[in-house]
C-alpha positions, 0 to 999 in steps of 0.5 A: 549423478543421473539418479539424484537428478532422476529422483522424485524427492530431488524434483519435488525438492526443486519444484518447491524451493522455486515456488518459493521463491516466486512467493517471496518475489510477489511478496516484494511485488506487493510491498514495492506496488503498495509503496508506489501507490501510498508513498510514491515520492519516497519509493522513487527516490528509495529505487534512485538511490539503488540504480547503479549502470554497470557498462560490460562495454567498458568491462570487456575492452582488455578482451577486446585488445588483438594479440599477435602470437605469431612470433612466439609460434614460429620460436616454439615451433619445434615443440609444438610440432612435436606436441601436435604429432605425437598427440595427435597419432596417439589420439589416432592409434587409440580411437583406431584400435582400443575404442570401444563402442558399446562401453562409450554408449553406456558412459555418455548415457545414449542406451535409452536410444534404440542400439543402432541410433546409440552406436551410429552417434558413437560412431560418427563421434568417432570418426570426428575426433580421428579426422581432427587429430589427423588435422593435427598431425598434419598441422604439426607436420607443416609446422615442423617443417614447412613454417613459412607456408604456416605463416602464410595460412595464418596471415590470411586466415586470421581476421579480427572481428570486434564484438564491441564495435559489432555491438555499439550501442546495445550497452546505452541506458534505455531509462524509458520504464523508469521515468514512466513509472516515475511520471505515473508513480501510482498506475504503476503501483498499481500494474505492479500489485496486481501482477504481484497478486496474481503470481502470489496467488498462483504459487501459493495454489502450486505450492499447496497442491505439492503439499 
């Protein structure tokens, strides 16, 4: 995968298709400009009928509805416990006695770095990944056999934070640029062509020089 996206012929390819893409879009630019310009009342009324509001606000709200696992925990305990163990000292043993570092620094591509730069950010992954499946195995452990201090954890840690109610407000309709542009139909036409222009002019420039 590294080498199709290190290639020359896949970057230029890219490159190409993006201008492109910025041409067709200054093509729309103009057409959209020149109509704002020529036919204003029907380009508006053309553009009216194509604005749909779609409120993430309202598409989110089944996420946003708090859901208590608590009870289900408690009643699996046992097995999760024993999930927890055995994957976790399983994690454990392996990172502990069968890691090899300098095989990890060729997968995850770090022998650009210099060796020791490249083995300490293996390393220090390592180490992360150990500590956390101890946590498990910890967890696991209190689970197993001290459920009602889990419980207890739990109860005080969990907190719900709505993102809805921490963004209220960022979903309104803000229709300023749109009753601009139909108050003014023809300046912005005219603002519109010549940044179309501009773009056209500068990717078609690129894409001749790629050529």
């Amino acid at each position: 995968m590294d080498l199709i996206l290190n290639s020359g012929a896949v970057r230029r390819w890219v490159a190409e298709v993006l201008t492109v893409f910025f041409l067709l879009g200054g093509l729309v630019g103009i057409a959209v400009g020149v109509g704002l310009i020529v036919r204003s009342e029907r380009t508006v009324r053309f553009f009216g009928t194509l604005n749909r509001w779609v409120s993430l606000r309202r598409a989110s709200r089944p996420l946003e509805v708090p859901r208590d696992t608590t009870q289900a925990v408690q009643r699996n305990r046992r097995w999760l416990a024993a999930v927890f163990i055995a994957g976790g000292a399983f994690s454990v043993f392996i990172l502990a006695t069968k890691f090899e570092a300098n095989a990890a620094r060729q997968m995850f591509n770090l022998t650009a770095l210099r060796p020791p730069v490249g083995l300490w950010i293996v390393e220090s992954g390592r180490w992360i990944l150990i500590v956390g499946n101890l946590i498990a195995v910890v967890a696991g452990i209190l689970l197993a056999f001290f459920p009602a201090s889990v419980a207890a954890l739990e109860a005080r840690g969990s907190r719900w934070f709505s993102e809805r109610r921490l963004l209220k407000g960022a979903d309104a309709q803000n229709l300023s640029l749109d009753k601009w542009v139909t108050a003014y139909p023809r300046h912005a036409g005219v603002i519109i062509t010549a940044g179309a222009l501009l773009m056209l002019g500068n990717f078609s420039i690129m894409l001749l020089g790629m050529r």
